[in-house]
C-alpha positions in Angstrom: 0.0 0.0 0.0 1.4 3.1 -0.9 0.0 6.8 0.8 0.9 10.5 -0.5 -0.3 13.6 1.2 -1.8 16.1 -0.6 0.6 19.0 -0.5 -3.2 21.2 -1.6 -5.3 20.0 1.4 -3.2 18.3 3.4 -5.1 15.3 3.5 -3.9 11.4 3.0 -4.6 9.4 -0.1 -4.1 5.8 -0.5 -3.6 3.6 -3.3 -1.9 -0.2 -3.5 -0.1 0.6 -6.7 1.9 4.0 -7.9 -0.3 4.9 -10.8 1.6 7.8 -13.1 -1.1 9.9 -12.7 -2.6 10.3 -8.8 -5.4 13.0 -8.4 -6.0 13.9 -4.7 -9.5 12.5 -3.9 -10.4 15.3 -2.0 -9.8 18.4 -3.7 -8.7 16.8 -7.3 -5.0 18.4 -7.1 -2.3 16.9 -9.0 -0.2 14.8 -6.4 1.8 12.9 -9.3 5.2 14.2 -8.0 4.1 14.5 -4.3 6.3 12.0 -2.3 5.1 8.7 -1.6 5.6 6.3 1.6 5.3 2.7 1.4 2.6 0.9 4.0 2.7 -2.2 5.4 -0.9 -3.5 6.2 -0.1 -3.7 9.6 0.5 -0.2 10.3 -2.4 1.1 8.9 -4.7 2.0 11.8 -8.2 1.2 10.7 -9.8 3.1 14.0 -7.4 6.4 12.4 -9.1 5.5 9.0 -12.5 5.6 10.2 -12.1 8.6 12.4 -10.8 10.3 9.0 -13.7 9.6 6.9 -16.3 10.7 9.7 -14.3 13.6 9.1 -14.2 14.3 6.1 -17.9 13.4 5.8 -18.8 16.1 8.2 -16.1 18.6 6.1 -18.8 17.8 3.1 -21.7 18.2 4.9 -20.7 21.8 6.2 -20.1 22.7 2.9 -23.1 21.6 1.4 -25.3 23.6 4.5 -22.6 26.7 3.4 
């Protein structure tokens, strides 16, 4: 598993191959050339992961009210 941070909204994205094109998921940057960090399974938090997306879905939601 690979991850790169969005250098735009500073938010994680995931993939289990380097594609040559990566668009942040978030906010639909460019991360191509952003630095990538292999992930072994194991340290992937899922509790962290699922704390994120509540997140992010509350991120949407205020935006959507805005």
């Amino acid at each position: 598993m690979v991850k790169k941070t969005c250098p735009n909204c500073n938010r994680d994205s995931f993939s289990t191959m380097l594609p040559a094109q990566w668009y942040c998921p978030y906010c639909n940057a460019d991360i191509s050339q952003a630095a990538a960090k292999a992930l072994l399974l194991s340290s992937i938090s899922l509790r962290d992961l699922s704390r994120r997306r509540e997140a992010d879905r509350n991120v949407k939601a205020e935006e959507m009210q805005a």
